[in-house]
Structures are given as C-alpha cells and as structure tokens.
C-alpha positions as CSV (number, residue, x, y, z in Angstrom):
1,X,-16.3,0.0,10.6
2,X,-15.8,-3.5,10.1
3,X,-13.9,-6.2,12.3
4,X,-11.2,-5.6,10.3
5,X,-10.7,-1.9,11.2
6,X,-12.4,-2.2,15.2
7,X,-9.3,-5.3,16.0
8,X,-6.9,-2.2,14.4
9,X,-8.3,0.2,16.7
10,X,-8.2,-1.5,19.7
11,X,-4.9,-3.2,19.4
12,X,-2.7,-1.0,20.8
13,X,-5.3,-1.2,23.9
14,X,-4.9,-5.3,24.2
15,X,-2.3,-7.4,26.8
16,X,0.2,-9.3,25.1
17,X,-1.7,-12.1,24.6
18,X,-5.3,-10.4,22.8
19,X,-2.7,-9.0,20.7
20,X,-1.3,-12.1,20.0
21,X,-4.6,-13.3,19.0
22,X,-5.4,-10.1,17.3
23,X,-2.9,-10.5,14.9
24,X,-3.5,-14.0,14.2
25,X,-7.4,-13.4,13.2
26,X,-5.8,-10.5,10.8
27,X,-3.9,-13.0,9.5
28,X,-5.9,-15.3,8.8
29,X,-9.4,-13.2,7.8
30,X,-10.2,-15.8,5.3
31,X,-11.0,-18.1,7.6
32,X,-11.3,-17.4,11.2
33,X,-15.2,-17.3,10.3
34,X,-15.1,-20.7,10.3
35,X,-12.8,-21.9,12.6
36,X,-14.4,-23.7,16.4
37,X,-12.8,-21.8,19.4
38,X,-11.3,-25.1,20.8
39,X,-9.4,-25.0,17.1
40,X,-8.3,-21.0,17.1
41,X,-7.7,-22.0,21.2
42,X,-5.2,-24.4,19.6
43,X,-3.5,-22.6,16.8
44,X,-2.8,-19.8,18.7
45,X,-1.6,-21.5,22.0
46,X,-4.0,-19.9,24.7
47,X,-6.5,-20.6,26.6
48,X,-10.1,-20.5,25.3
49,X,-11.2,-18.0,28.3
50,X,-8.2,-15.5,26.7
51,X,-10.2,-15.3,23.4
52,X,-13.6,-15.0,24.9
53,X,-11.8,-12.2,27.1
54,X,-10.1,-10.9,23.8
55,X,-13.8,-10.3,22.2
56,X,-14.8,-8.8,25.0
57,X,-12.2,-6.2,24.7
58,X,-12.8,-5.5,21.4
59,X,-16.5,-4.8,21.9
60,X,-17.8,-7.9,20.4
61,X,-20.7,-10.0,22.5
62,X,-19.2,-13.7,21.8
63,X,-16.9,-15.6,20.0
64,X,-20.2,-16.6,17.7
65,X,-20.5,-13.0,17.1
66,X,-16.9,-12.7,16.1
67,X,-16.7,-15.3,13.3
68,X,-20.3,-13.8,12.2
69,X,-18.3,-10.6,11.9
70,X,-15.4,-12.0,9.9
71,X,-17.8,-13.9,7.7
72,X,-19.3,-10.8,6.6
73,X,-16.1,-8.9,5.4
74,X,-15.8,-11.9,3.2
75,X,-19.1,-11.2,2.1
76,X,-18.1,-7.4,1.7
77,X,-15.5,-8.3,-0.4
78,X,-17.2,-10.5,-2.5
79,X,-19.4,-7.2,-3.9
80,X,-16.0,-6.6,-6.5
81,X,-17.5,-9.5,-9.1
82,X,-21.1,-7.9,-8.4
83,X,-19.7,-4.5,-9.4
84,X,-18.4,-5.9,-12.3
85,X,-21.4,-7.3,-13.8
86,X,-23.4,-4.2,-13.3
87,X,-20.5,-2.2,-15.0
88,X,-20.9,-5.1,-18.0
89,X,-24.6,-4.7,-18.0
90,X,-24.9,-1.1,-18.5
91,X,-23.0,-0.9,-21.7
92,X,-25.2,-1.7,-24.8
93,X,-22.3,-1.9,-27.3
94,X,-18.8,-2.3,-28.3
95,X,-18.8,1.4,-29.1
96,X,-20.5,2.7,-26.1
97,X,-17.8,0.5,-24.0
98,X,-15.2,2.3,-26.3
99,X,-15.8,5.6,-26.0
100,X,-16.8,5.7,-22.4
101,X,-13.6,4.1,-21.2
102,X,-11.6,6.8,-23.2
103,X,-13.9,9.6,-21.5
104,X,-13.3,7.8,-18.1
105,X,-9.1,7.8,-18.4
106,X,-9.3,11.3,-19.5
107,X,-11.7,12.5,-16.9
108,X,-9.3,10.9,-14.6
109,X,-6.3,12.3,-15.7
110,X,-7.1,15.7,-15.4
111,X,-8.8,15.2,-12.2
112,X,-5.1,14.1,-11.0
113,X,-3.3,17.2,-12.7
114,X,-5.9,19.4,-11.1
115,X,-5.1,17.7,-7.6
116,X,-1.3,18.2,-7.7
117,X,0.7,20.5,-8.1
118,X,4.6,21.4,-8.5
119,X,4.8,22.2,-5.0
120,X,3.8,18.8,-3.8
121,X,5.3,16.4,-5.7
122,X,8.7,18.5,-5.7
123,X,8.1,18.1,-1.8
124,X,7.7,14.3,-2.5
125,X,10.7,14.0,-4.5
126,X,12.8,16.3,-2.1
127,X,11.7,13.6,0.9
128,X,12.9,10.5,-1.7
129,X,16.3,12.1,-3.2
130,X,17.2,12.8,1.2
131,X,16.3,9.5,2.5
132,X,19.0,7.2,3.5
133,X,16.6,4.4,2.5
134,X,13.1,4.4,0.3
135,X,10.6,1.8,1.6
136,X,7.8,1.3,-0.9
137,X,4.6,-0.3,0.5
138,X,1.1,-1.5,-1.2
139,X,-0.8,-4.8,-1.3
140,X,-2.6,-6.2,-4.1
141,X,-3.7,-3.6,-6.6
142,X,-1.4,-1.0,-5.3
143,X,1.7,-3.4,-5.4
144,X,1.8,-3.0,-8.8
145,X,2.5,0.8,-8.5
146,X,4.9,-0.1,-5.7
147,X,7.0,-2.9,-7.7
148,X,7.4,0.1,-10.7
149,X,8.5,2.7,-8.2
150,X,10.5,0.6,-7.0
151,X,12.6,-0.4,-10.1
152,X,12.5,2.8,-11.3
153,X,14.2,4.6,-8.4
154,X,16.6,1.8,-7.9
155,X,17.7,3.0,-11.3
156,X,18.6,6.2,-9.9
157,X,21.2,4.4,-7.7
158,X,19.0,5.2,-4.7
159,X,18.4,2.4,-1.9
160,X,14.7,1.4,-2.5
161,X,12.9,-1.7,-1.6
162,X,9.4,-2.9,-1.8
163,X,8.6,-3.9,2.3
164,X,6.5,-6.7,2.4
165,X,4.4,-6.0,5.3
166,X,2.1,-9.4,5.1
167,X,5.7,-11.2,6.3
168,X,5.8,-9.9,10.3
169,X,9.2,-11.3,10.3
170,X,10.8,-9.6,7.5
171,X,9.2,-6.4,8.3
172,X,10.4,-6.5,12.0
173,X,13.7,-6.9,10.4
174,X,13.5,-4.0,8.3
175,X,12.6,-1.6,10.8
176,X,14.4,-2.8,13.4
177,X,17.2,-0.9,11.5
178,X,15.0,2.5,10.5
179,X,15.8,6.0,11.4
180,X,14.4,9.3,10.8
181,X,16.7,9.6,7.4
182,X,14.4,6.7,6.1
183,X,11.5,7.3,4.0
184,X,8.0,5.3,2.9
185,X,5.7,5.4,0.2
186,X,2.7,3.6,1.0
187,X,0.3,3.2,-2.2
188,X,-4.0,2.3,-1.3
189,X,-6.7,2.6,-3.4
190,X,-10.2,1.6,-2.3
191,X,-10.6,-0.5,-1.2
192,X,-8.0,0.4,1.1
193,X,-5.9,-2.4,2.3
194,X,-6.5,-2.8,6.6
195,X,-2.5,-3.7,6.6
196,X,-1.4,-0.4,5.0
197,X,-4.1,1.7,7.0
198,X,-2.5,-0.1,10.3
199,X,1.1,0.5,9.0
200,X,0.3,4.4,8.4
201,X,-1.0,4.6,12.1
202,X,2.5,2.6,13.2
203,X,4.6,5.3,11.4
204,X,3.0,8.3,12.8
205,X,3.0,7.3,15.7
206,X,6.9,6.8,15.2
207,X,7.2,10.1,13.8
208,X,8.7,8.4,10.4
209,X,8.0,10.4,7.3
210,X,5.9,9.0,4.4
211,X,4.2,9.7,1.5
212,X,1.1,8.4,0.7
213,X,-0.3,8.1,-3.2
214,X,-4.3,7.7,-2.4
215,X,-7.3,8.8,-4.3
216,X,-8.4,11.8,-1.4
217,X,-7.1,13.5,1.3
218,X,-9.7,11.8,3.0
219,X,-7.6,8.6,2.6
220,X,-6.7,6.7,5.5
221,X,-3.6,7.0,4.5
222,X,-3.4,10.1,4.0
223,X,-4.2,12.0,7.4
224,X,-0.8,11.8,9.0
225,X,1.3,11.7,5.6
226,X,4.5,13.7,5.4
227,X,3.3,14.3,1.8
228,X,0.1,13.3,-0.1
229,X,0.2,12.6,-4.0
230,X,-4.5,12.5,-5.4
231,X,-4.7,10.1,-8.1
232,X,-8.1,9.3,-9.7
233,X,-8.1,6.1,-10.2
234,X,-11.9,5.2,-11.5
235,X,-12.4,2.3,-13.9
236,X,-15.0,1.3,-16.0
237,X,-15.5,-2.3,-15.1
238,X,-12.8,-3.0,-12.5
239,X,-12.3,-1.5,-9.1
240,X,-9.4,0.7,-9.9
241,X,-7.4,1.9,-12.9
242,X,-3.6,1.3,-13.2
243,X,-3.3,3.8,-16.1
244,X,-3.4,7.2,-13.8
245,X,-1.6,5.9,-10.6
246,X,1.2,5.4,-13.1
247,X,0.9,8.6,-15.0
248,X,1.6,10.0,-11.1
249,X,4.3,7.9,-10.7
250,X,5.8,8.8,-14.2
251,X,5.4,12.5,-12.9
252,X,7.4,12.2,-9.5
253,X,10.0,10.0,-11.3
254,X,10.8,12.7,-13.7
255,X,10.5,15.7,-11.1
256,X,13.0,13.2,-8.9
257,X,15.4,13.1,-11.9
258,X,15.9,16.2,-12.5
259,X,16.1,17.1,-9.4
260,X,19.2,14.3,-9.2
261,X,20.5,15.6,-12.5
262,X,24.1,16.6,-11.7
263,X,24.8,13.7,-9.8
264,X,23.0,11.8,-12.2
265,X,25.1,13.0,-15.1
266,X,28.1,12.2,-13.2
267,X,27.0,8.8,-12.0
268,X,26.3,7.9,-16.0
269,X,30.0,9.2,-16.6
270,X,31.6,7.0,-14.6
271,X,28.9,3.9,-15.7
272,X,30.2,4.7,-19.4
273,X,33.8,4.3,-18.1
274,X,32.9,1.2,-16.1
275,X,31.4,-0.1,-19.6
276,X,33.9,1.0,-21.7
277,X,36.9,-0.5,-19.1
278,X,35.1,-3.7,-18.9
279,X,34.4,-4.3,-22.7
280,X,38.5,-4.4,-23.9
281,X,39.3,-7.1,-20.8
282,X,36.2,-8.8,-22.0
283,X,37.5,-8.7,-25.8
284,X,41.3,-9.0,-24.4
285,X,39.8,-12.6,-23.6
C-alpha cells in the first residue's frame, strides 16, 4: 500500500487532531513531500510533537520518512507518461496502430457484455428509478462518465447530481441531508482514485446503497457495492478508455428508461402541453 491508502486505513483509528492532520496531507499530496514540519506545524495549527505523534500512529518512523513516502506516490504517478511512450514505441506503423486499437475496443466490448448481465444492471436501474436522490461520484478520468450520467438521468426528471467529494464542505452539506432512499454511483478506474476508495468505505459503513462501475469485482470499490457494473476499459496508449465505460452507461440509461416508460410517456405529455401552452402566449406577444 502506499501512504495514500495506510493514512485511509488508519483514520478512523486517529484523535481528532491526527485526523485533522490526516486529511490535510490528503489534501495536499502534491506537496506535503516537500513541506519542513515547522511549515505543515503552521498550516495546520498544531503543535509539531502532534504530527511526529500522528506518524507514529500511522506506522511511519519520522516525519522525514513521511514526506519520503509522499514523494514517492508522486513518483508512482509519474509512471502514466512512461506508459505512454512504451505503448508509442511498440507500434511500427500507422496501420499496425490502426488496427490494433480497433481489436483493443472490440476485445473490450465484449469482455463488458460477457461481465453483465440483464439481471445486474436491471438491479442497478431498479436502485436509480427508487432513490429519492442520485449522487454521482468519480474524479478525474471517471468524472467524465459521472458528468454524462449525470445529464442524462437528470433528463429523466430524476434528482441527480455529480457530489464533488474533493470540496469537504460541500460534501458535508450534501450528506448531512442523506437517508437510506438516497442512492450513489461511484465510477474508478485504475488507477483508482484514494478519495473514492475512502468514500466507498464511508458509505458502507453507513449502510447507504451504491453502485459502483469498476473494471473487477476486485475493485476497491466494488467489495461493499449494493450493485457492481465490469467495464473493460484497456487503452492502447492512455491509461483508460472512455469508449466502453460509456457503452455501460448507454446500457443502464436505456434499461432505466424503459423501465420509467409509463411515467415517462406521461411526463412528455404534459411537456408537449407545457410547449404547446407556452408557444401562443409567446406569439400572443
């Protein structure tokens, strides 16, 4: 594991204050690494002994060690370029690049048809067309995927909103006013985001349903999931593919639909009326 993923473990285990500081080097990952303690002593408002204390806790030697820790999952993240000149490198022509990105999307979309199935994502849709609320969750990459869902079911004339969980504030908000009629989606592809991995752990442990679209069931967000959705997602240069999370999402939108299709029907209706009603005072003008 890296820092990352040992500060999410052990957080629930910390005082007030280590969690405090906890949440600020998750924060800021980019550049606690390279921060003095007397300047992290500062920015977070305790004492230097509380974050000596606070590495202690976590199972880390010395403050040193810490920012020696941090500086590495910068490193770690840094591999994504690497990976994308050894893709570049293997490919010996324009034709070669063609082809094998068409064998790659194909590859992946039957993978995904083979891992689902009508009976899960009509369990998925069931959990979206009950919920009082849809709250759609994914960072970077997977935002993407969350923004469309997002639009798309609003369109139904369900309550859905992308939760922002980088803004502590405006998620606190949020789910300061959740209840079990609620419902998340929370979209990761490797690399998996730490903040969506942490937020899957929070529900659970709230016993609030989500569903999780993830590339395995050995997702991290996957193990406690009210209802899992397998999406390859392999690319042939970049990290993931956006084609195939889509073509999933397209699949669960139209199983939603239908299964929303009376009051759908009835919901257009009354639109056309609305229309209709609004064009003659509009032409009455």
């Amino acid at each position: 594991m890296n820092i990352l993923e040992v500060i999410e473990g052990k957080k629930i285990d910390l005082s007030r204050k280590q969690q405090m500081i906890a949440q600020f080097v998750i924060d800021n990952k980019n550049s606690v690494g390279f921060m003095s303690l007397k300047e992290m002593s500062s920015e977070i408002g305790v004492s230097e002994v509380t974050i000596l204390n606070f590495c202690k806790s976590i199972g880390v030697d010395s403050f040193t060690q810490l920012k020696k820790d941090f500086q590495n999952t910068i490193m770690e993240r840094l591999h994504i370029p690497n990976e994308i000149r050894s893709s570049l490198d293997e490919l010996i022509s324009n034709q070669e690049a063609y082809e094998n990105s068409i064998n790659m999307h194909r590859d992946n979309t039957e993978q995904t048809i083979k891992a689902n199935n009508l009976e899960n994502i009509d369990q998925a849709a069931e959990l979206i067309k009950n919920a009082r609320r849809i709250l759609i969750c994914g960072l970077g990459f997977s935002k993407i995927i969350a923004d469309y869902l997002n639009a798309r079911i609003r369109l139904l004339s369900l309550d859905a909103r992308v939760l922002e969980i980088g803004d502590i504030i405006s998620t606190s908000m949020e789910l300061g006013t959740v209840t079990q009629e609620d419902c998340f989606i929370l979209v990761a592809f490797p690399v998996y985001s730490q903040s969506i991995v942490g937020f899957s752990r929070f529900l659970h442990k709230r016993k609030l349903k989500f569903i999780s679209i993830t590339d395995t069931g050995e997702s991290p967000i996957a193990i406690h999931a009210s209802s899992v959705l397998l999406c390859n997602s392999k690319a042939l240069v970049f990290q993931n593919s956006i084609s195939t999370p889509l073509f999933l999402a397209e699949i669960l939108l139209d199983t939603l639909s239908y299964k929303m299709k009376d009051q759908l029907l009835i919901s257009l209706d009354e639109l056309e009326e609305v229309r209709k009603a609004l064009s003659v005072e509009l032409l009455n003008e």
